[in-house]
C-alpha positions, 0 to 999 in steps of 0.5 A: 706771119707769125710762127707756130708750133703744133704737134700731137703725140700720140699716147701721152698723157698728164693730168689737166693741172699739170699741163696747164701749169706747163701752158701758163709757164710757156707762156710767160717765155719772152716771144711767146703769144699764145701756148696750150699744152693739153689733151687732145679731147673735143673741147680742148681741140676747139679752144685751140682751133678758136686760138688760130691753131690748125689742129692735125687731123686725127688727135684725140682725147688720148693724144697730148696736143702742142699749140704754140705761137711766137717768135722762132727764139721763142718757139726754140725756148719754149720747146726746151722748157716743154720738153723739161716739163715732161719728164716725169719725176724718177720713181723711187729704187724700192718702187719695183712694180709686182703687182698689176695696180687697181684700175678702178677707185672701189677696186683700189679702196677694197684692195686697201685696209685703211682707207677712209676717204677718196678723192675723185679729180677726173673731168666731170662727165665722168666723176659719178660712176667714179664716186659712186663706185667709192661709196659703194666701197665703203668710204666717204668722198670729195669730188674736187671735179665740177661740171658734174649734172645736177640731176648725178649729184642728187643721185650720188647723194641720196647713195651716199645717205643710205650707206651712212657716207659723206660726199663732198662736192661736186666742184669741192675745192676746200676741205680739211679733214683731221688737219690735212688740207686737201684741194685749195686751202690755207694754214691754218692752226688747229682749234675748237671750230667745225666748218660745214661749207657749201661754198670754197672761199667762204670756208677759206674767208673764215678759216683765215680770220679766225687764224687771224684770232688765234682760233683754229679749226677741227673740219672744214667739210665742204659739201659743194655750192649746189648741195643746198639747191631745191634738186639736191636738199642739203643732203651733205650738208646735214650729213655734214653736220651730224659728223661734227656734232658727234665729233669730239675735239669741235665745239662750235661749228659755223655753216657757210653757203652761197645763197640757199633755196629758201625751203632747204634752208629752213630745213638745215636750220631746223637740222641744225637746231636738234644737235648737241654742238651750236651752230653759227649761220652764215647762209648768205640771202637769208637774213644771215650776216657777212662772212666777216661779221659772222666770224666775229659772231663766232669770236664772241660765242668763245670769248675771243677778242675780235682783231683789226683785220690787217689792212694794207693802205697803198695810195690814198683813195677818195670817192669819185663819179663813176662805176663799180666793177668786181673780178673775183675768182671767189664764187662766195666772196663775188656774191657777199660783194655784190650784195654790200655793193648793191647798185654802186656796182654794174658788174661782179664777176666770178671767173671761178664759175663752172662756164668759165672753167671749161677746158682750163685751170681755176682762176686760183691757178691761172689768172690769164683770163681775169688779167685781160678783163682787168686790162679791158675795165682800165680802158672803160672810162666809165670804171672808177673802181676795181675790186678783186680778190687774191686767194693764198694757200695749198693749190693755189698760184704760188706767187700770185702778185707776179702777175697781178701787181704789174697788171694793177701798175698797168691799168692805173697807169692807163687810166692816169694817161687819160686824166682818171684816177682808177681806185682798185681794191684788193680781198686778200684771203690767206693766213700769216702761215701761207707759202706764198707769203702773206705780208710780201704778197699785200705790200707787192699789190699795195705798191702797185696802186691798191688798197688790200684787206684781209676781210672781203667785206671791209673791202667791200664796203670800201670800194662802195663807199669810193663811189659817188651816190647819184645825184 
């Protein structure tokens, strides 16, 4: 029997980014077959009991729980890492604690004099009295949080536009507010371009291609993927709208979402119509273009040339009998692609979802989840066609091809045994200006096998086009 390791220290916390950081990176210890370091809530216990752990009775939500299995090497090592992980950075000698801090965000914007926006990254259950008590404040705020209840989010937003304040989010993952990136976002150039976004990655799709331009961008304000849903109205998006507008350094704003309520959409539209500043669409399902194509809409209203979005070949691919799949961790680039890929495709996943979140890092951050779908698609005879997506940038896994090409190499490798020839496709969404190195990243994944893009829709199009129409 396999060894584990499983401990609970009573008292001790870190926040849930760091501790799955901690998880992924023991689990890359040679000998080591499954670890999860995390608190000790009701959801997390439960995770760790489906992995095979025998939880201690007693942990709970304010107890750091330890689950690791592997070799008694591997154990030894993984400990030693753990134990570095932990210690917290040494605070700085003129950090002399004379004050008792606030314990609330109100009370720390009221204790402040220049703050203008807090951002709330607390389990979602709990973000609302949190942002509520913000607003309430007198500050605008993004909720990076997800799995807050719709009927919280309306709410939160109907308090918001009585004060006159914006709330970004729930489940805000990109924003850029006077130049400084806050949650996922890439480096980008600043320019002429406001971005309202009810969706992360598109806002990140965009911000990119027109870097790739040369065009940089005022705002991105995100508004989260649910603000225009008949429940919340496109309250945010609105207000969103009228900051920009009345923003001096934007000129063109583009308006992203993923799929809108037909009637909130209209009324946006029409919203959007009475400003002084001209908005481009790019409101998927309704009538709207591509995120791609209307970048170059936007190019064309400021008299930029539209590049060649750099391309990345990898081996050669032609069209073949069989299936479709998509893995994305884009919740917006998984649904462009599905809506070019039509019925060519039986299956678009975004890993990025809200129920697949629960209890672990977004997919941006730790790909474990998607890694093993894509193992399980190579096995399946009947895919002939891969697509993912890779998304760069501030927040998001710093070498992402470490993972993914070695799996690309993998599953091809898989395929070929049995006489198939697996095709995968990659979206690359970053800038040239990324840390995790754009150019190095494409060329690692297109040595393994795929064929990357920087436009999710050429893409795309591509991967559908590899599909042989039936007969």
């Amino acid at each position: 029997m396999t060894p584990v390791w499983v401990e609970v220290r009573p008292g001790t916390y870190r926040d849930s980014v760091t501790l799955m950081r901690i998880s992924r990176d023991l689990t890359t210890t040679p000998g080591v077959d499954h670890a999860m370091i995390a608190m000790a809530t009701g959801l997390n216990r439960d995770l760790v009991t489906r992995l095979g752990f025998t939880v201690p009775d007693g942990a709970g939500p304010d107890d750091l729980l330890i689950a690791v299995r592997g070799g008694e090497t591997a154990l030894a090592a993984a400990r030693t890492r753990l134990e570095t992980a932990l210690v917290p950075p040494p605070s700085p000698a003129s950090a002399a604690v004379t004050e008792v801090p606030p314990r609330t965000v109100g009370a720390a914007v009221r204790d402040g004099e220049t703050a203008t926006l807090a951002l709330i990254s607390v389990p979602g259950d709990h973000a609302f009295p949190e942002a509520l008590d913000a607003i309430e404040a007198g500050v605008d705020v993004m909720v990076f949080s997800d799995n807050m209840p719709v009927r919280q989010e309306a709410a939160l937003k109907r308090a918001s536009a009585r004060r006159g304040r914006l709330v970004m989010g729930p489940d805000c993952g990109t924003a850029v507010v006077g130049g400084v990136a806050l949650g996922f976002a890439n480096v980008t150039r600043p320019g002429p371009v406001g971005v309202v976004a009810a969706s992360g990655t598109g806002a990140q799709q965009v911000m990119c291609l027109l870097d790739e331009a040369g065009v940089g961008v005022s705002h991105v304000l995100g508004v989260g993927g649910r603000d225009l849903s008949a429940e919340v109205g496109g309250l945010s998006t609105r207000a969103a709208l009228d900051l920009l507008d009345a923003d001096p350094a934007t000129e063109r704003i583009m308006l992203i979402a993923k799929p809108p309520d037909p009637r909130v959409a209209a009324t946006v539209r029409a919203h959007a119509q009475g400003l002084r500043t001209p908005v481009r669409n790019a409101l998927q399902g309704t009538g709207g273009t591509d995120l791609t194509a209307a970048t170059r809409g936007m190019l064309a209203d400021l008299g930029v040339p539209v590049p060649a979005w750099p391309v990345w070949p990898g081996p050669a691919q032609s069209p073949r009998p069989g299936r479709l799949r998509g893995l994305f961790s884009g919740g917006t680039l998984c649904a462009e692609a599905a809506a070019i890929a039509g019925d060519r495709a039986d299956a678009m996943i975004d890993f990025g979802d809200d129920h697949l979140t629960r209890g672990r890092a977004h997919p941006m951050i730790d790909p474990t989840l998607r890694l093993e779908r894509l193992a399980e698609e190579a096995a399946d005879p009947r895919c002939a066609v891969l697509l993912l997506d890779v998304v760069l940038g501030h927040g998001a896994d710093p070498d992402p091809a470490a993972t993914l090409a070695p799996a690309i190499a993998a599953a091809r490798t898989r395929a070929a045994s049995e006489g198939r020839d697996l095709a995968v496709v990659v979206s690359l969404c970053g800038t040239a200006a990324d840390p995790q190195d754009r150019s190095a990243t494409a060329t690692r994944l297109a040595s393994a096998g795929a064929r990357v893009f920087t436009s999710n829709a050429e893409a795309a199009h591509h991967a559908t086009a590899l599909i042989e129409p039936p007969p």
